[in-house]
mmCIF file as gemmi writes it, N, C-alpha and C atoms, coordinates in Angstrom:
data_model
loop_
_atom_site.group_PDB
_atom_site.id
_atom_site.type_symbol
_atom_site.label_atom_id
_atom_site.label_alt_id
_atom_site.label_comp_id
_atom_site.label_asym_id
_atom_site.label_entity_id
_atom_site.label_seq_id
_atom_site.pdbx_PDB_ins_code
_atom_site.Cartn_x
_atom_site.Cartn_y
_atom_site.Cartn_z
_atom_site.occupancy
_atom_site.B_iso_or_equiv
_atom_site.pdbx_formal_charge
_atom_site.auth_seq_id
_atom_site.auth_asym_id
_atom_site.pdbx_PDB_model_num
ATOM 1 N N . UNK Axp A 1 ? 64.714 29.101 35.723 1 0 ? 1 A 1
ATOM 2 C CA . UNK Axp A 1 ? 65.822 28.542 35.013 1 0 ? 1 A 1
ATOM 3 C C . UNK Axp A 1 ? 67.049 28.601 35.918 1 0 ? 1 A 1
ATOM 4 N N . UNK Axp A 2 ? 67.669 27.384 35.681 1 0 ? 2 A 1
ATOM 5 C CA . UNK Axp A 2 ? 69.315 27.566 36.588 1 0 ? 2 A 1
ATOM 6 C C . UNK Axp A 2 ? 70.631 27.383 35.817 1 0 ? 2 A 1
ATOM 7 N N . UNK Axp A 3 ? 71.027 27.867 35.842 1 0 ? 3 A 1
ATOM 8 C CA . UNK Axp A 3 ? 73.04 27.677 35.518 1 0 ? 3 A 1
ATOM 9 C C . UNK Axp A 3 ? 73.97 26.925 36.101 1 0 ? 3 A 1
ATOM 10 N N . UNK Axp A 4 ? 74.364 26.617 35.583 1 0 ? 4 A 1
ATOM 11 C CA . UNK Axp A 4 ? 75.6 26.191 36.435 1 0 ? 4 A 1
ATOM 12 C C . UNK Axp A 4 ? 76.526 25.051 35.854 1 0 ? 4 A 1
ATOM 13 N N . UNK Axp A 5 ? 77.163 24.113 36.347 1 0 ? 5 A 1
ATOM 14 C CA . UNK Axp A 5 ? 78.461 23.607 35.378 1 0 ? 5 A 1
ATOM 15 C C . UNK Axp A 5 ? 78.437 22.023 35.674 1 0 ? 5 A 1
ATOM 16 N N . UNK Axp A 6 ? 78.556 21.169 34.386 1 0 ? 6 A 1
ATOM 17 C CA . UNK Axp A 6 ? 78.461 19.513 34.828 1 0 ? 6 A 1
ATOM 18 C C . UNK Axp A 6 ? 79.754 19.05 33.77 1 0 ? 6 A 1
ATOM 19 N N . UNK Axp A 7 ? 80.885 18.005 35.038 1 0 ? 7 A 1
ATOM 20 C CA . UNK Axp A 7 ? 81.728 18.032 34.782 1 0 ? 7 A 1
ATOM 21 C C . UNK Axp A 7 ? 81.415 16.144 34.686 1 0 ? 7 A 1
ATOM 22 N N . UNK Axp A 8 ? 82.237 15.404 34.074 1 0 ? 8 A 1
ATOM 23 C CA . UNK Axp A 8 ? 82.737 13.932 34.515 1 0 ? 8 A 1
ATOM 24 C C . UNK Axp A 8 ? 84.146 14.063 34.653 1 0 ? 8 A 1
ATOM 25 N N . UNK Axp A 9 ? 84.988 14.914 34.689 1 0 ? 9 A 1
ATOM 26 C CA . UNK Axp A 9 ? 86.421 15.362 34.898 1 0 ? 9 A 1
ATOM 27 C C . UNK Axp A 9 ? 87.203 14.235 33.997 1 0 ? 9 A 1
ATOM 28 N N . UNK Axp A 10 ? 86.976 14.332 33.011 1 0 ? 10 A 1
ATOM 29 C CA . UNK Axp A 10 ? 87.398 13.757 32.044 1 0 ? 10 A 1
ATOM 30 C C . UNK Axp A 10 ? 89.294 13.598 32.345 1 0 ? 10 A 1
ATOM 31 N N . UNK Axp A 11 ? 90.003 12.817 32.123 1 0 ? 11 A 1
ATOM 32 C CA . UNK Axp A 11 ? 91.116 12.329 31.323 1 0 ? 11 A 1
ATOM 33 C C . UNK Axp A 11 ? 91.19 13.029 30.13 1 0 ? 11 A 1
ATOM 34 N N . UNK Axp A 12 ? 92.283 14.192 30.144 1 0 ? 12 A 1
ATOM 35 C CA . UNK Axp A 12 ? 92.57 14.254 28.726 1 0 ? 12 A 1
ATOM 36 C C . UNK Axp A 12 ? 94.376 14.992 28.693 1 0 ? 12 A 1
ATOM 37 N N . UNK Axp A 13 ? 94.458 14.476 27.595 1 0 ? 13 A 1
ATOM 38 C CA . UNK Axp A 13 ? 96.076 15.215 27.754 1 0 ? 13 A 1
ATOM 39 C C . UNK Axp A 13 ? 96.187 16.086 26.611 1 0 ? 13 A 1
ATOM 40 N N . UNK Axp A 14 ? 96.681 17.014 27.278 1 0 ? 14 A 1
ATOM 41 C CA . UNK Axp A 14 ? 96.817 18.386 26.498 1 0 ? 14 A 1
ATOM 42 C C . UNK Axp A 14 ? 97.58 18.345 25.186 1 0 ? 14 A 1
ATOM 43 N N . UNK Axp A 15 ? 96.746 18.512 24.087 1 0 ? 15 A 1
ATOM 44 C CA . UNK Axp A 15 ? 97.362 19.16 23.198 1 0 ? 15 A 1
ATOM 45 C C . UNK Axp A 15 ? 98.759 19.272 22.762 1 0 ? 15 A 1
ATOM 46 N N . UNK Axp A 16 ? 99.294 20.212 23.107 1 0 ? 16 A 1
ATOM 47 C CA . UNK Axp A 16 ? 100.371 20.953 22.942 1 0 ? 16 A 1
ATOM 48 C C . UNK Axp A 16 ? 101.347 20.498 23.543 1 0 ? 16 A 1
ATOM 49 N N . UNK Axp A 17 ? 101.167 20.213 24.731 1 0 ? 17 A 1
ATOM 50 C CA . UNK Axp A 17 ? 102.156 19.46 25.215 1 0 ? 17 A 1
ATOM 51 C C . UNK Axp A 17 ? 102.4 17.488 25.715 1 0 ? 17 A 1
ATOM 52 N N . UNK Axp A 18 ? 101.463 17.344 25.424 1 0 ? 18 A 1
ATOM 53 C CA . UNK Axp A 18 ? 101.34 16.069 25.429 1 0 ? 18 A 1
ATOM 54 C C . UNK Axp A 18 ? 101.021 15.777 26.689 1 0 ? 18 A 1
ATOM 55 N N . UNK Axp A 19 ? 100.947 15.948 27.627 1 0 ? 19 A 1
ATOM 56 C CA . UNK Axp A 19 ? 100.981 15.868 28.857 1 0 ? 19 A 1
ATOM 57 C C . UNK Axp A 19 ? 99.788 15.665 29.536 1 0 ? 19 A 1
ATOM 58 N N . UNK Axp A 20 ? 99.379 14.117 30.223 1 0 ? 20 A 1
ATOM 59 C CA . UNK Axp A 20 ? 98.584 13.755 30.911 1 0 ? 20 A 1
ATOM 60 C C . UNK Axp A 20 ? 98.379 14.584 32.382 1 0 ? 20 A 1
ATOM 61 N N . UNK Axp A 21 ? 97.363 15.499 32.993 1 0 ? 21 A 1
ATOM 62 C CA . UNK Axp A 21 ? 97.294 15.296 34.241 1 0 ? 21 A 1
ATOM 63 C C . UNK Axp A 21 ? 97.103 14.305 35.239 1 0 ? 21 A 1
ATOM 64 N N . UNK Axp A 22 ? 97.746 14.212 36.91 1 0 ? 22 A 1
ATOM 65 C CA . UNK Axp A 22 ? 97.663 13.56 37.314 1 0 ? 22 A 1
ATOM 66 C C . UNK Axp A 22 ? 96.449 13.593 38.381 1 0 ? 22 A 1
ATOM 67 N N . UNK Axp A 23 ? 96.244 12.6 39.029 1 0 ? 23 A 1
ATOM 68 C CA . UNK Axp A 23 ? 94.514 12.563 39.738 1 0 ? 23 A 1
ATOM 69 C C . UNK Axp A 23 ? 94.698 13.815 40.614 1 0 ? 23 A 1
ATOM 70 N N . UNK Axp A 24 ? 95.452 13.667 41.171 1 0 ? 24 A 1
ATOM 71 C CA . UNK Axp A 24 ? 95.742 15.227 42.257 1 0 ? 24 A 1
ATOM 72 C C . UNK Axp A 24 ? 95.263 16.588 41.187 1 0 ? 24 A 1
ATOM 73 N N . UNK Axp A 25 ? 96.279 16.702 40.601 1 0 ? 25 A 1
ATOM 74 C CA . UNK Axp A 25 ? 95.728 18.041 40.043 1 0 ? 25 A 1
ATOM 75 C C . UNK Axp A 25 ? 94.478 17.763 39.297 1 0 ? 25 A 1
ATOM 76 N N . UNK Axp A 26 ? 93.833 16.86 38.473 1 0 ? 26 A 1
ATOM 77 C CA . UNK Axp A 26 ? 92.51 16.399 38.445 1 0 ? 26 A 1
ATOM 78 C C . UNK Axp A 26 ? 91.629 17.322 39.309 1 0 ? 26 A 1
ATOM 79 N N . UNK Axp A 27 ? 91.57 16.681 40.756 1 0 ? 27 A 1
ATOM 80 C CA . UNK Axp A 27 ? 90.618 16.71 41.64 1 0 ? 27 A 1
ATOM 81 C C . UNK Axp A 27 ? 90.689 18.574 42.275 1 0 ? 27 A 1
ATOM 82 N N . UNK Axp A 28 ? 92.248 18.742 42.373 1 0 ? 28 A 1
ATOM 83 C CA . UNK Axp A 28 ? 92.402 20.472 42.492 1 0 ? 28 A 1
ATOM 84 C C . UNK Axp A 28 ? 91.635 21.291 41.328 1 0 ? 28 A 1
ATOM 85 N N . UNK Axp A 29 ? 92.106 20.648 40.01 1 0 ? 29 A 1
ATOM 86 C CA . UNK Axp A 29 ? 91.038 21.524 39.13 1 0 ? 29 A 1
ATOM 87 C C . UNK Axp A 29 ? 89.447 21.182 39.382 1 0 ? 29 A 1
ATOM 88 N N . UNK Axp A 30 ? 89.217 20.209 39.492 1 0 ? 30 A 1
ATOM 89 C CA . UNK Axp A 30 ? 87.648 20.821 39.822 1 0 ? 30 A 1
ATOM 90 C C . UNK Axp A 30 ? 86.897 21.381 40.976 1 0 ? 30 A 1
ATOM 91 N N . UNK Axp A 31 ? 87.643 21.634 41.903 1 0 ? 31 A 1
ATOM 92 C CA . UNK Axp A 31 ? 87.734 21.963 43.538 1 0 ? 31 A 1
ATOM 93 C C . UNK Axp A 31 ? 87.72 23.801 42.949 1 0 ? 31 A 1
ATOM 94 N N . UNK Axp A 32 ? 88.651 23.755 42.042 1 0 ? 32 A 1
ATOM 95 C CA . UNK Axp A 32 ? 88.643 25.191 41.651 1 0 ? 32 A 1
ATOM 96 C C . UNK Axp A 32 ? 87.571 25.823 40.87 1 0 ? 32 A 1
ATOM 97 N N . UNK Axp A 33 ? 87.265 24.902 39.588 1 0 ? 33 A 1
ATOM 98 C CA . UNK Axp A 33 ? 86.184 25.383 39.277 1 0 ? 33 A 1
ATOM 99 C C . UNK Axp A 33 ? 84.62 25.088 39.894 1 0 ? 33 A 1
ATOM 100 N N . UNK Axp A 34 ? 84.736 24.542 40.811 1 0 ? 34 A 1
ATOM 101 C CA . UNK Axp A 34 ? 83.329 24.726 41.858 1 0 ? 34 A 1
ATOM 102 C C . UNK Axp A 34 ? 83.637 25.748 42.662 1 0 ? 34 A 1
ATOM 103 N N . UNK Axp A 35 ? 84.609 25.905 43.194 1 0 ? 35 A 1
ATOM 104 C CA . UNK Axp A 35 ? 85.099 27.686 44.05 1 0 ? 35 A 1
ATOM 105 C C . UNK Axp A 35 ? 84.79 28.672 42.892 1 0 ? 35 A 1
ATOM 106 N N . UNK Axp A 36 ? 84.688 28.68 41.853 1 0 ? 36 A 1
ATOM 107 C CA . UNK Axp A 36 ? 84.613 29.481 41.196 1 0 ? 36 A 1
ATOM 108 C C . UNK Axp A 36 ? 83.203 29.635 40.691 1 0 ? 36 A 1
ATOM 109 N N . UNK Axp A 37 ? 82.848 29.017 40.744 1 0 ? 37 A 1
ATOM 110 C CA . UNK Axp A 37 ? 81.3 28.664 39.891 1 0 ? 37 A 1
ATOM 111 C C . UNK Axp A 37 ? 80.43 29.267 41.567 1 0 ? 37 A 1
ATOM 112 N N . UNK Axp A 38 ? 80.695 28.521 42.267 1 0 ? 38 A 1
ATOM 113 C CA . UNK Axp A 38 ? 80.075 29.785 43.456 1 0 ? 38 A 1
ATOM 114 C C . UNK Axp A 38 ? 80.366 30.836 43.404 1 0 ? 38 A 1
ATOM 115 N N . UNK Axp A 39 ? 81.63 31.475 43.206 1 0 ? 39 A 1
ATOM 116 C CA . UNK Axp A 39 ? 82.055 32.371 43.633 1 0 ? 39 A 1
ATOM 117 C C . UNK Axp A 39 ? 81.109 33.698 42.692 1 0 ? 39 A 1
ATOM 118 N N . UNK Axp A 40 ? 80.884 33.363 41.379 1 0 ? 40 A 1
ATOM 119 C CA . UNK Axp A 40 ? 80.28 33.856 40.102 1 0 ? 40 A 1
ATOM 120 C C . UNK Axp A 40 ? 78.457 34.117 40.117 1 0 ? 40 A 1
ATOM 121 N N . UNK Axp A 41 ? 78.178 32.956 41.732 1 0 ? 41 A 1
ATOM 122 C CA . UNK Axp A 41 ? 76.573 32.682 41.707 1 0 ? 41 A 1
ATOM 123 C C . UNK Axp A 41 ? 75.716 31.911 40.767 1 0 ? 41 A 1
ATOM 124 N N . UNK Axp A 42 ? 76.732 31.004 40.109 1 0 ? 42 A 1
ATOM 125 C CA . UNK Axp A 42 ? 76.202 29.943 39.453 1 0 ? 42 A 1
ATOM 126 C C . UNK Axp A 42 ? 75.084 28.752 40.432 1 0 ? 42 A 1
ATOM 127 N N . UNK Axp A 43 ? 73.809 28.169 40.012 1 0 ? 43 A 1
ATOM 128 C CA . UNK Axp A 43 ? 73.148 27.573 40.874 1 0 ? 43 A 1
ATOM 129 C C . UNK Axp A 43 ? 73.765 26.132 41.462 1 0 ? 43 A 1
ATOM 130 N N . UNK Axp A 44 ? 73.942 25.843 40.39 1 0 ? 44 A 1
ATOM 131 C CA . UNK Axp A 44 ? 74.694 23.976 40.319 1 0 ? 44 A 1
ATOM 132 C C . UNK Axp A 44 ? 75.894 23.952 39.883 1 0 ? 44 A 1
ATOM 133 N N . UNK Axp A 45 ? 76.912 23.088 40.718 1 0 ? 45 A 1
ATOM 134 C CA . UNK Axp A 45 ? 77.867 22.468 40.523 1 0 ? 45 A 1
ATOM 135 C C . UNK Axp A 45 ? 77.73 20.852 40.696 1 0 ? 45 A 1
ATOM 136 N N . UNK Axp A 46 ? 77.495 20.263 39.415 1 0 ? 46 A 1
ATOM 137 C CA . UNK Axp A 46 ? 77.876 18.951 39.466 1 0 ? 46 A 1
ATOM 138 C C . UNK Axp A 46 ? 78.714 18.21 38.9 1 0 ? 46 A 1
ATOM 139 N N . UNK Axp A 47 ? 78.909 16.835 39.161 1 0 ? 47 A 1
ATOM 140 C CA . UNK Axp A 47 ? 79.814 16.34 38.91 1 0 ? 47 A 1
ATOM 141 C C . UNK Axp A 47 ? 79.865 14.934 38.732 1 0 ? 47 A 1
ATOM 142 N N . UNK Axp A 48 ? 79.7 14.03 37.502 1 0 ? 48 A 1
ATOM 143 C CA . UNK Axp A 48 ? 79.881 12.563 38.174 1 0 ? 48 A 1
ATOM 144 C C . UNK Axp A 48 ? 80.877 11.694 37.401 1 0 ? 48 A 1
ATOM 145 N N . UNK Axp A 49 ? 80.324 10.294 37.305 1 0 ? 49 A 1
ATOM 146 C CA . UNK Axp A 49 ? 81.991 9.615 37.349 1 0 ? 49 A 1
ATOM 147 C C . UNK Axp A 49 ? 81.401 8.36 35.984 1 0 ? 49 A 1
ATOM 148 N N . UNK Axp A 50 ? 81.96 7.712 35.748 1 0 ? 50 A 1
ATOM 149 C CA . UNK Axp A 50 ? 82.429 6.737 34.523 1 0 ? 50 A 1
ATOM 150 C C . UNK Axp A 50 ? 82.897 5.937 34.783 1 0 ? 50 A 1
């Protein structure tokens, strides 16, 4: 069995503040959570698109 995390990095704007992210921080957040998802020894990091 393997673990690990599947993203399409969705578009979404927060809640609370209304506030769309932009593609930059987009692409930093998932840069982070694949640094992280290794970092933890998760097997897979994937990712695709729409």
């Amino acid at each position: 069995m393997q673990f690990g995390i599947f993203s399409v990095s969705d578009v979404t704007t927060d809640p609370t503040t209304g506030r769309t992210p932009t593609e930059a921080e987009r692409v930093k957040a998932m840069v982070t959570i694949a640094l992280k998802a290794e970092e933890v020894g998760l097997d897979v990091f994937a990712t695709g698109e729409h």
